[in-house]
Backbone bond lengths (Angstrom), bond angles and torsions (degrees), N, CA, C in turn:
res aa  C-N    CA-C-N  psi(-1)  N-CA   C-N-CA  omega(-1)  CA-C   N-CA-C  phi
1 X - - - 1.454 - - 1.500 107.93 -
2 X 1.288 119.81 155.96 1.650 126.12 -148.25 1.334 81.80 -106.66
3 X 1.314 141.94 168.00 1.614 150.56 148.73 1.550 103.63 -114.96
4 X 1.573 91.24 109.33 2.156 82.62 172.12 1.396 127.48 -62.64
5 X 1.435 105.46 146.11 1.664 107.07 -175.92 1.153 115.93 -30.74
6 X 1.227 113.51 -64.99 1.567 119.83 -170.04 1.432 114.94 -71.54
7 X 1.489 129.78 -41.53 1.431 111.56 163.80 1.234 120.93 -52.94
8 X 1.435 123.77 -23.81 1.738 120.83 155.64 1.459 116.85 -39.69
9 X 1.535 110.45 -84.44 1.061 118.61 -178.44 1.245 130.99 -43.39
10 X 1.581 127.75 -23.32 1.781 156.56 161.42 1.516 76.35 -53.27
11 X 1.278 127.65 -105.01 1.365 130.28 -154.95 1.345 130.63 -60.79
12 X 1.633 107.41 -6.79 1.581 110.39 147.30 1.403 125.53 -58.41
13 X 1.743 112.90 -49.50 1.366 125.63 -174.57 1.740 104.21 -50.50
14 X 1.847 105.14 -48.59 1.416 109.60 -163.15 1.306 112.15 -72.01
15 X 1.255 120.04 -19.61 1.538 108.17 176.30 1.477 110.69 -96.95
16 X 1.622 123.93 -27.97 1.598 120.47 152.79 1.513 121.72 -10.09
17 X 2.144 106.03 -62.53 1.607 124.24 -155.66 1.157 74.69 -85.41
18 X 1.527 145.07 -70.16 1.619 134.96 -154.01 1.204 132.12 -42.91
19 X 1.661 95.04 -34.87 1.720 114.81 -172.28 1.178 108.99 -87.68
20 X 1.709 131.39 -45.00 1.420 141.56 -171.49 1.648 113.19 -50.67
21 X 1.606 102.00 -42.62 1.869 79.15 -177.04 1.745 122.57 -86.98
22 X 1.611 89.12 -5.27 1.656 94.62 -171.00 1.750 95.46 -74.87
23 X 1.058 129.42 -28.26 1.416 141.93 -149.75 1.838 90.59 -92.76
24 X 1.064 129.19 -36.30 2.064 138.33 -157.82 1.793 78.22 -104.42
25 X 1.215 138.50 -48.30 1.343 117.55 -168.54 1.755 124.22 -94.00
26 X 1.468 96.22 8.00 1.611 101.37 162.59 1.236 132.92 -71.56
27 X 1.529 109.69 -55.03 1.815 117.02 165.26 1.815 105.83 -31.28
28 X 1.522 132.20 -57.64 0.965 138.28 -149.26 1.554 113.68 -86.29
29 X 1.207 125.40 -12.15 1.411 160.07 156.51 1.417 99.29 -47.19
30 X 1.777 109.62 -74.98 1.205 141.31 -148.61 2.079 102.18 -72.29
31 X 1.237 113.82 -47.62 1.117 147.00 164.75 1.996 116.93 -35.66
32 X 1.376 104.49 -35.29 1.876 113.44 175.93 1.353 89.40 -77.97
33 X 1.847 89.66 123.68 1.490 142.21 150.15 1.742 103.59 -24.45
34 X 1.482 122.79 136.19 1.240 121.25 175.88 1.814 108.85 -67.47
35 X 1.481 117.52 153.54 1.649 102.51 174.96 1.318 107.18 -91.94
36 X 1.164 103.16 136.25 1.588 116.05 164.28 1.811 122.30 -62.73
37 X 1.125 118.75 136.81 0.962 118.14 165.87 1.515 146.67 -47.18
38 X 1.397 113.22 9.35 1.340 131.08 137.44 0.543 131.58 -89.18
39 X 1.450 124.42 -31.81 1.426 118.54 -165.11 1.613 97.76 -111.42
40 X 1.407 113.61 110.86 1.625 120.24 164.00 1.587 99.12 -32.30
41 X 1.551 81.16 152.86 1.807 100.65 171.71 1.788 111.29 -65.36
42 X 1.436 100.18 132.23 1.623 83.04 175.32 2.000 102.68 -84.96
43 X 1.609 105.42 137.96 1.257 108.85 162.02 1.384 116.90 -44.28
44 X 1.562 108.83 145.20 1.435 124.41 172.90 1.517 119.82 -118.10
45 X 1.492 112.14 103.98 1.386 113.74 -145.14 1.590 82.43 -86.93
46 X 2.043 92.65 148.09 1.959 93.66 176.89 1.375 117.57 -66.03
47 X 1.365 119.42 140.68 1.246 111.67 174.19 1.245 121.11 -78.15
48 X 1.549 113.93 148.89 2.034 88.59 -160.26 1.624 88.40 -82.21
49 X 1.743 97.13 175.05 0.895 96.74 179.81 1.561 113.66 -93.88
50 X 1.390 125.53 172.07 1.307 113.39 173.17 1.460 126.44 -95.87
51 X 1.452 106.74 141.45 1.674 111.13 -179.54 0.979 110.46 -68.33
52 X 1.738 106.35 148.81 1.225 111.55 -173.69 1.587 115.27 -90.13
53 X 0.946 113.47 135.08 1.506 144.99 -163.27 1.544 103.08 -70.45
54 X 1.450 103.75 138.44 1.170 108.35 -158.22 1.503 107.12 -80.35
55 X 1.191 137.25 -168.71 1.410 136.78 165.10 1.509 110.05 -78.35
56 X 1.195 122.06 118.47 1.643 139.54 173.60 1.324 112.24 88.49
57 X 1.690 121.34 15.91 1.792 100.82 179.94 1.860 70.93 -134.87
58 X 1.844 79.68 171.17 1.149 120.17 -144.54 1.488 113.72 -89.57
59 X 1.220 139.26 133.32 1.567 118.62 -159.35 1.365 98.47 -103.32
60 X 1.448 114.43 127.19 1.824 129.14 161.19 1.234 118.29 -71.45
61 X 1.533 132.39 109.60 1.744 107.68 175.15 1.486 106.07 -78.31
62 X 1.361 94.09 165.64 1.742 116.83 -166.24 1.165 105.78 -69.51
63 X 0.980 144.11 161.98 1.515 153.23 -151.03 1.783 96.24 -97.15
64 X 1.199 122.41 147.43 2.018 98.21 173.85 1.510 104.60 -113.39
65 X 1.160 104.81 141.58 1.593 127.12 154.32 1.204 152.17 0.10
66 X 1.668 121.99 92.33 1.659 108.76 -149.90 2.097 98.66 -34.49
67 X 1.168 118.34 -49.09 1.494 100.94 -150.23 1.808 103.43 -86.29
68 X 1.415 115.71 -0.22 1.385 116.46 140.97 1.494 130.77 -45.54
69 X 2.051 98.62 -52.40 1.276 98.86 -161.15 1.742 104.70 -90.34
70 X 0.955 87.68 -12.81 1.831 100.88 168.91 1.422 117.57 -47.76
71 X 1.757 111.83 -68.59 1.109 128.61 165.88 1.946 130.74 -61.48
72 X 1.253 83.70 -11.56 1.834 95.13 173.45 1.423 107.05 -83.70
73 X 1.781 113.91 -47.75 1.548 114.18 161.09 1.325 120.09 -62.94
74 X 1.006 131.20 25.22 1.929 140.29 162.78 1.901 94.91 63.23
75 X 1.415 99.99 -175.59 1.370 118.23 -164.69 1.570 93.44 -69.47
76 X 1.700 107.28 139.17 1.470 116.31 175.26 1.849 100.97 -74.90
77 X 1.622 92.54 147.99 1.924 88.09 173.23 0.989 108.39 -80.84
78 X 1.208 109.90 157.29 1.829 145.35 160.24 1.265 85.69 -24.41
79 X 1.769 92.03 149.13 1.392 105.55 149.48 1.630 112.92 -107.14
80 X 1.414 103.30 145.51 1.594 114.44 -166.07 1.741 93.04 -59.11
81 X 1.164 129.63 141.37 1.515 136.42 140.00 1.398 125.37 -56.48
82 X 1.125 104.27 150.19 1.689 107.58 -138.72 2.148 88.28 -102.03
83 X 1.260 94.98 123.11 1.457 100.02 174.20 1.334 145.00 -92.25
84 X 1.326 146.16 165.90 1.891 131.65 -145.60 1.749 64.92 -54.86
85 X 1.379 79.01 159.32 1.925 112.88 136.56 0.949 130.28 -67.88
86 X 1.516 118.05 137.73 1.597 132.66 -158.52 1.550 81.80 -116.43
87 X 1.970 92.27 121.46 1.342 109.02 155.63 1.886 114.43 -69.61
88 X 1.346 118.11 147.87 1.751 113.16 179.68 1.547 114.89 -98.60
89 X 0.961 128.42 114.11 1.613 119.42 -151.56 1.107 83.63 -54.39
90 X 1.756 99.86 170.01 1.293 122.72 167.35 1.535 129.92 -65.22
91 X 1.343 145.22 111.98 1.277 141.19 -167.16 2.014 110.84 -92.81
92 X 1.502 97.26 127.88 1.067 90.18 177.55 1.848 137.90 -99.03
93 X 1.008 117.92 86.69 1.660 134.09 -168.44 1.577 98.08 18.69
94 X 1.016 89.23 122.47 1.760 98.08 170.88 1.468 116.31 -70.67
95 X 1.518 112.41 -19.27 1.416 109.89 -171.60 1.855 108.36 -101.85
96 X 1.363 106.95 -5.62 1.601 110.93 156.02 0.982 135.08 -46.77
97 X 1.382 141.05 120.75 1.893 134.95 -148.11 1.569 79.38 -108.23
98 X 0.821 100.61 147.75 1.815 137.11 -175.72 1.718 102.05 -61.19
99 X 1.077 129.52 139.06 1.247 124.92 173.40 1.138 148.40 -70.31
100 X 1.696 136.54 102.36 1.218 131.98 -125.69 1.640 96.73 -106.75
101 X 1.621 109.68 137.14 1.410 125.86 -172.19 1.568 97.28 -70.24
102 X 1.446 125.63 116.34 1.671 108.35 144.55 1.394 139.26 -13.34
103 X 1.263 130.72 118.51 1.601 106.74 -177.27 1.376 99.22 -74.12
104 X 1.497 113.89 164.35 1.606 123.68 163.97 1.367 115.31 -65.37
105 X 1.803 86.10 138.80 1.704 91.42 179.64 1.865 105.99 -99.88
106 X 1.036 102.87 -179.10 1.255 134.37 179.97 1.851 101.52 -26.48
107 X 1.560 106.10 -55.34 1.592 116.32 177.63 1.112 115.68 -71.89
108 X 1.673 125.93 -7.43 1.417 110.21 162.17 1.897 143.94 -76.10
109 X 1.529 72.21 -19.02 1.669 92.10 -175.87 1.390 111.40 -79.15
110 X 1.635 114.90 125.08 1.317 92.13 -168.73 1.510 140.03 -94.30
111 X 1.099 146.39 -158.39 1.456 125.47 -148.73 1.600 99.21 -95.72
112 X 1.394 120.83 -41.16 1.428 114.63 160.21 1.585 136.59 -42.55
113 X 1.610 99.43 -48.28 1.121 78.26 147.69 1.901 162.36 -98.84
114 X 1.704 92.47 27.94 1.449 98.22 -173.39 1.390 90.46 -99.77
115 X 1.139 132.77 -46.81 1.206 114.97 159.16 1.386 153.04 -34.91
116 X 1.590 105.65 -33.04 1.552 122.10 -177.61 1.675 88.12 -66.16
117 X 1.459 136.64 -55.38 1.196 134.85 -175.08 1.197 129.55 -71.23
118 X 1.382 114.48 -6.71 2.104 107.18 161.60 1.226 89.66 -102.55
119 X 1.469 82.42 155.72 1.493 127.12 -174.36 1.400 89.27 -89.32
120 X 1.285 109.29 163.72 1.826 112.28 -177.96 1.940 81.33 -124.39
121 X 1.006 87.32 156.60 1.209 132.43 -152.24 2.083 101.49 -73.30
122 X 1.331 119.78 113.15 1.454 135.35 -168.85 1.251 105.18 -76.28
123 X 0.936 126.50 114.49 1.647 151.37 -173.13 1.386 111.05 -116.31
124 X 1.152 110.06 -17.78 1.770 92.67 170.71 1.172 123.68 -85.76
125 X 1.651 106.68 155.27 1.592 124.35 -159.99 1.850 92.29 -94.32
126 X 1.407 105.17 -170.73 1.488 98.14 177.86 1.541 89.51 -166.84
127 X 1.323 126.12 -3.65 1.565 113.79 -175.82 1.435 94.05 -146.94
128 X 1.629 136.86 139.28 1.260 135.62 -164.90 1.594 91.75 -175.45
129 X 1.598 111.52 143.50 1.672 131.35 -178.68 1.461 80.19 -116.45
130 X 1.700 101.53 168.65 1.512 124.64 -178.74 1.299 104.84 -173.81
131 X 1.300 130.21 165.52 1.321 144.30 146.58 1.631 112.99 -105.08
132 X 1.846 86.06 129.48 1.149 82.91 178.12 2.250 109.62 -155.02
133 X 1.109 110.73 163.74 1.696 112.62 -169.91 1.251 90.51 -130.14
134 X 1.909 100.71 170.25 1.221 127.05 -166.36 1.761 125.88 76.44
135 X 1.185 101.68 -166.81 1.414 120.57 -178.97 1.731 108.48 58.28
136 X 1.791 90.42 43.62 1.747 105.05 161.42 1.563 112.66 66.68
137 X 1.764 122.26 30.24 0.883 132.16 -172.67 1.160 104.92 -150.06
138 X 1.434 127.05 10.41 1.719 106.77 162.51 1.249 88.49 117.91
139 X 1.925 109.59 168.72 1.314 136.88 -169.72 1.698 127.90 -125.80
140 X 1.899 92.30 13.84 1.215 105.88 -174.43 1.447 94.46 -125.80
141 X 1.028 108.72 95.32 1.694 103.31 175.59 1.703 130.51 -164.55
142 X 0.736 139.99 -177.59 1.435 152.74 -163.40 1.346 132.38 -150.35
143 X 1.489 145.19 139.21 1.119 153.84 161.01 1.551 123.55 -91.73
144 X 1.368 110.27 171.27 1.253 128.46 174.69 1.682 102.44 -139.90
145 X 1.118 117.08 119.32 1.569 110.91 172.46 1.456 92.59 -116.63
146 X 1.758 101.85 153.59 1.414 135.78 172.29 1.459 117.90 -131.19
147 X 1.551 103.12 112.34 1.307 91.54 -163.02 1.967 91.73 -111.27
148 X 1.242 139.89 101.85 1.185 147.98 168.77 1.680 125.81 -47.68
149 X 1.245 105.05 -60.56 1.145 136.06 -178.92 1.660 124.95 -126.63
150 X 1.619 113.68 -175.44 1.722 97.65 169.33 1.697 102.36 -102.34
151 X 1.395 100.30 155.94 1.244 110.41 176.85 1.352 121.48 100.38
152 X 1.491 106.06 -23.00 1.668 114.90 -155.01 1.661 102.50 -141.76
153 X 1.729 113.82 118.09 1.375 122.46 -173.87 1.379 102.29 -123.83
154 X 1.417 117.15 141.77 1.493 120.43 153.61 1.527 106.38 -99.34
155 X 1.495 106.80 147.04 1.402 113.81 164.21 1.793 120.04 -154.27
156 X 1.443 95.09 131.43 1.172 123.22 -163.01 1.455 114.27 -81.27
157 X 1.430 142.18 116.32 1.082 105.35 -148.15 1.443 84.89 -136.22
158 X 1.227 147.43 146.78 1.442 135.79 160.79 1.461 124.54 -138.30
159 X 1.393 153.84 138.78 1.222 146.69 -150.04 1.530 107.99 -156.20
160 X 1.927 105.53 121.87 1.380 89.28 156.68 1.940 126.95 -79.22
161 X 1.448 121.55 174.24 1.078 104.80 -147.32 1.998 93.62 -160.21
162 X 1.534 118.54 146.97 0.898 112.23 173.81 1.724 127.62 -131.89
163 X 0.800 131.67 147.13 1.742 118.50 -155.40 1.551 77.19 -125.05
164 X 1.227 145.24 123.69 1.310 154.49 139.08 1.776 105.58 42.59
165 X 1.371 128.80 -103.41 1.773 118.42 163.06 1.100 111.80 -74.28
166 X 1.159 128.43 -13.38 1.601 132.03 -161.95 1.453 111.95 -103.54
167 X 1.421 116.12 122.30 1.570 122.17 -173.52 1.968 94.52 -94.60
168 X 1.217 98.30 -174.81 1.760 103.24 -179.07 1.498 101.14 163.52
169 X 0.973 125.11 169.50 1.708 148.08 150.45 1.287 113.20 -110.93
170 X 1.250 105.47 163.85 1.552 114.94 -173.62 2.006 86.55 -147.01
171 X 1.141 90.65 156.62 1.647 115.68 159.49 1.546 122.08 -133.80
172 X 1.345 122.40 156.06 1.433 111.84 -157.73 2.057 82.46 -169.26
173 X 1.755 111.39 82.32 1.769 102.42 146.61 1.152 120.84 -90.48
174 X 1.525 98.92 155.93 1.316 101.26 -174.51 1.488 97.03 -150.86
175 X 1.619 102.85 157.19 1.734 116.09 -164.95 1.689 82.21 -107.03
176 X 1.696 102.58 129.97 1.500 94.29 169.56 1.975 101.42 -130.27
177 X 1.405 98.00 120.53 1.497 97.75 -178.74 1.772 102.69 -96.80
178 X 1.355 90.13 143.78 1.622 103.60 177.93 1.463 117.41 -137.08
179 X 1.720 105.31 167.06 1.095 111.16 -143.22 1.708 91.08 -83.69
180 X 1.347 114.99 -72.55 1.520 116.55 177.62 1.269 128.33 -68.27
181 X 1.338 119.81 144.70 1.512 119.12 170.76 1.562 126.74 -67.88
182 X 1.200 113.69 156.85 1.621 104.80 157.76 1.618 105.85 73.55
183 X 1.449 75.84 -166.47 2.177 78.24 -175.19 1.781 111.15 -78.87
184 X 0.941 113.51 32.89 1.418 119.47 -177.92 1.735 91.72 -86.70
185 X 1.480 99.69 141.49 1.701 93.14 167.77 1.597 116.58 -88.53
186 X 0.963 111.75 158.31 1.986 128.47 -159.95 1.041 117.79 -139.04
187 X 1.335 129.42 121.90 1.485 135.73 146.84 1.727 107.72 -46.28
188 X 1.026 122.20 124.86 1.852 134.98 171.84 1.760 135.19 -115.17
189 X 0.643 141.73 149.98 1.515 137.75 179.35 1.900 96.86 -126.31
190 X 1.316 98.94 128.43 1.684 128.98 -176.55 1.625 105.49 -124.59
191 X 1.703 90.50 103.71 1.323 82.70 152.44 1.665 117.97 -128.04
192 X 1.659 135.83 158.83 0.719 114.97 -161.62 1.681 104.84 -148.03
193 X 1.503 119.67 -175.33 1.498 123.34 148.56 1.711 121.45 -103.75
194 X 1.539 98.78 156.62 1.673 88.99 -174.24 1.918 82.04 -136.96
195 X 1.671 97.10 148.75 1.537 112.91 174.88 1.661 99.99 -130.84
196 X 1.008 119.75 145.32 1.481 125.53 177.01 1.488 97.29 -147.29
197 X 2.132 88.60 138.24 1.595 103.67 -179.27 1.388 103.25 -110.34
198 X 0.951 122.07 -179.61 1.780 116.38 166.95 1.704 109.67 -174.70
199 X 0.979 115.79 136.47 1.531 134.65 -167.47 2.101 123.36 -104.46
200 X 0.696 145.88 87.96 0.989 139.74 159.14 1.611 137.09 -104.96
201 X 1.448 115.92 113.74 1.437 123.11 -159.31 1.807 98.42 57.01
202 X 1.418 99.41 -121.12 2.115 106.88 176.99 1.204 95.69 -106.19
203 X 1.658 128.43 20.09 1.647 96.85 167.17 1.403 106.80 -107.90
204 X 1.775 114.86 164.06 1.372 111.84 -171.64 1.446 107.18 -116.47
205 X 1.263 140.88 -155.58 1.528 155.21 149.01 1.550 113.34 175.15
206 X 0.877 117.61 157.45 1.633 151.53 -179.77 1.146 137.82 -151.06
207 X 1.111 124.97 162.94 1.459 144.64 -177.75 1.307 143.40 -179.24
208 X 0.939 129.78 174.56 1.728 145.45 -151.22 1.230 99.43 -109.49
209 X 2.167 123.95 155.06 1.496 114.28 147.72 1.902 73.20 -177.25
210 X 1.566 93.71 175.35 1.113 109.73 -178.56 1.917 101.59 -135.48
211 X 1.259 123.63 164.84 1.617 131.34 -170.72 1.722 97.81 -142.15
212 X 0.896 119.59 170.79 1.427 150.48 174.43 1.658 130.66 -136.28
213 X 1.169 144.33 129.41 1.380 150.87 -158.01 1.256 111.02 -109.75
214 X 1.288 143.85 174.33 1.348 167.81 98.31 1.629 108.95 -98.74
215 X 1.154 115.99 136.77 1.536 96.43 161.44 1.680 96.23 178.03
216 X 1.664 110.44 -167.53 1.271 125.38 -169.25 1.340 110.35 -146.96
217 X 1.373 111.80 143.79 1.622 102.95 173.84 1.495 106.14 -143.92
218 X 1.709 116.19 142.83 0.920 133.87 -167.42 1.630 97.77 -87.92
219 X 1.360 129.61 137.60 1.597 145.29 171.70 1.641 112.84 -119.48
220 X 1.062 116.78 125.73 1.481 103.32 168.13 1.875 93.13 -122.85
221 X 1.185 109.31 175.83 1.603 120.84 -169.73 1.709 96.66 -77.00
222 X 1.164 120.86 -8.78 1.879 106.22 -166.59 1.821 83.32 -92.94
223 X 1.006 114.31 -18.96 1.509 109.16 177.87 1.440 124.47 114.54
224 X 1.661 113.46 4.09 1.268 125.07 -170.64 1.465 96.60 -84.16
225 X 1.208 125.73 159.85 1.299 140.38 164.87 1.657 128.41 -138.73
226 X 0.994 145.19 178.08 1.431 154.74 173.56 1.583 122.15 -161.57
227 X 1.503 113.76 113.64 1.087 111.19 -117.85 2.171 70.54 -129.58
228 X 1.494 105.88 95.22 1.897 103.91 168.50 1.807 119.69 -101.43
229 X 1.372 121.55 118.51 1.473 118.40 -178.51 1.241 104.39 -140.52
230 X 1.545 118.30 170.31 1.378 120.02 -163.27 2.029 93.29 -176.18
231 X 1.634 100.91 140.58 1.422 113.43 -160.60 1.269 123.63 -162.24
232 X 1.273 132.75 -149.55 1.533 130.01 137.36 1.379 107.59 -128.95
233 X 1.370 97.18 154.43 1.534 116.70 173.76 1.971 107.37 -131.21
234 X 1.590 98.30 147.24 1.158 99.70 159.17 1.563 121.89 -133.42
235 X 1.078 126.14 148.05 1.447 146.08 -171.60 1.333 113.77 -100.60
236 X 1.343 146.15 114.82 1.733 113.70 153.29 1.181 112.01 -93.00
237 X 1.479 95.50 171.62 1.726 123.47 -165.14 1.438 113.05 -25.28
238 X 1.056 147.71 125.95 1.634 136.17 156.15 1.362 107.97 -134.48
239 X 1.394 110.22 120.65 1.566 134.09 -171.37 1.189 106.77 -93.37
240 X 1.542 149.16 175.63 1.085 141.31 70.16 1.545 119.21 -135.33
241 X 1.356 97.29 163.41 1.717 132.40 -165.27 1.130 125.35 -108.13
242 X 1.374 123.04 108.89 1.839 125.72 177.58 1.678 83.14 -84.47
243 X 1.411 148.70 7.79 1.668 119.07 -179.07 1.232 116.78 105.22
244 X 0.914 109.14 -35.05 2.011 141.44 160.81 1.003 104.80 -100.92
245 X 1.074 133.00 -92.69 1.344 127.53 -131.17 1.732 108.10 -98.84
246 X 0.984 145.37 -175.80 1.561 135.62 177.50 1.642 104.44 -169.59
247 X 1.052 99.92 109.76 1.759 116.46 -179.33 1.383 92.21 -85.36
248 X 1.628 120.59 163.30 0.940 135.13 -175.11 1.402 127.66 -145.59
249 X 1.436 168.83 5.19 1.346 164.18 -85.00 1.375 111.37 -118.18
250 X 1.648 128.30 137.33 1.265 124.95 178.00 1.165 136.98 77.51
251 X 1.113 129.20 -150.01 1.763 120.34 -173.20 1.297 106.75 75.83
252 X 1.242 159.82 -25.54 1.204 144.14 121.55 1.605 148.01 -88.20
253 X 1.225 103.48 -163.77 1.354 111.76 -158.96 1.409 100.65 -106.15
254 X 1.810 112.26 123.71 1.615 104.96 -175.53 1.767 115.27 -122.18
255 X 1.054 122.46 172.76 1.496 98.61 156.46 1.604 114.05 -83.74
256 X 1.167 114.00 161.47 1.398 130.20 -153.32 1.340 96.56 -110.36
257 X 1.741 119.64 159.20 1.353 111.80 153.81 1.426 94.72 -151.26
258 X 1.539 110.23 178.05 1.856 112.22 170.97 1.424 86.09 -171.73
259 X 1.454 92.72 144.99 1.342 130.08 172.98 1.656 126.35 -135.68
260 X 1.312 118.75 128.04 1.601 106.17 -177.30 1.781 85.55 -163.29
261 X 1.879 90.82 149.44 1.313 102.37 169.63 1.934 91.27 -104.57
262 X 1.402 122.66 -170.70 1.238 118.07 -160.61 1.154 101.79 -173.63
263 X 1.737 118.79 131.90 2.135 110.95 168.19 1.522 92.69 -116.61
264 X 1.143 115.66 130.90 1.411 112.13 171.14 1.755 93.21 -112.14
265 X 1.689 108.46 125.90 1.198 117.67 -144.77 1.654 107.17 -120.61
266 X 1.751 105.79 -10.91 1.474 116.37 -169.52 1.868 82.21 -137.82
């Protein structure tokens, strides 16, 4: 019996589509991982087979098999092993205010500097009486000191006084600048004016002169002092005359001295 051309060629095409997918889905079959001994075999469901295709249409292959397509995507990875437990540090409250330093007390500050800031304590006097002689005016007499500032004293000095019959007073200020302040004791320089009166019977006379100082004075803190200097002074002439008799004082140039003890009390 003859087979016509074309029913040949019909049944070439049909076994072509029939044969092609069984032949592309073997490798992938062949390809699943051996099972391990835990894990049961997974079943391998049959693949159906395919119908045969009619004369002149076109053959679709069958879709393949989750555990086909499983094994076509190769062996699934490991799962990682599970590692210690991670403690989570401790978190500290966000609404906790930050920790506030003590201020310094009293014992921190140190002793230099509480000191650098007091003042020590004002001890100088500024008003002081004394007794005191000399400076070409007699040996009965007294002062007034003024002390303003440091360094710088006025003193008032006044004396009664006697010229042979003739009584009188004299006065004698004097500016005395010194070296140290305060109740410290000081070397000083005094210079001053001197006036002398003098009396005999109802007649009078007077006169003018000026003196100069060197000297030193002793201070203690209760306020007492002792006050030694030595200089020249000069006087001019001062006469007077009851008609008889004729007093005379001055007209020259002598050495000088002064002496006074002193309380400076303010």
């Amino acid at each position: 019996m003859r087979i016509p051309p074309s029913f040949a060629a019909l049944a070439t095409i049909v076994i072509g589509v029939t044969v092609a997918p069984l032949v592309s889905a073997q490798p992938a079959t062949a390809a699943l991982p051996p099972a391990t001994p835990s894990d049961p075999p997974a079943a391998t469901a049959p693949s159906p087979s395919p119908a045969p295709a009619e004369p002149g249409a076109e053959s679709v292959p069958a879709p393949a098999s989750p555990a086909e397509a499983a094994s076509a995507s190769g062996p699934a990875p490991a799962a990682l092993a599970p590692g210690p437990a991670s403690v989570a540090p401790a978190s500290v409250p966000a609404s906790a205010p930050p920790p506030v330093a003590p201020p310094p007390g009293p014992a921190s500050t140190p002793p230099a500097t509480q000191t650098a800031t007091e003042k020590p304590p004002d001890t100088r006097r500024s008003l002081g009486l004394g007794y005191k002689i000399g400076n070409g005016i007699g040996f009965l007499g007294g002062d007034v000191i003024i002390a303003p500032i440091d360094h710088v004293a006025l003193d008032f000095q006044a004396s009664y006084a006697t010229w042979g019959d003739a009584t009188g007073y004299g006065l004698a200020p004097a500016l005395q600048l010194q070296l140290n302040p305060g109740p410290k004791s000081t070397p000083y320089l005094g210079v001053g004016l001197q006036y002398a009166h003098m009396t005999l019977d109802n007649v009078t006379g007077s006169g003018t002169g000026f003196f100069a100082n060197l000297g030193y004075e002793w201070r203690s803190a209760s306020g007492l002092g002792l006050l030694l200097g030595g200089g020249v002074q000069y006087l001019q002439e001062v006469s007077a005359t009851d008609g008889t008799t004729t007093i005379t004082a001055g007209g020259e140039a002598h050495v000088n001295l002064e002496v006074g003890v002193r309380y400076m009390f303010i």
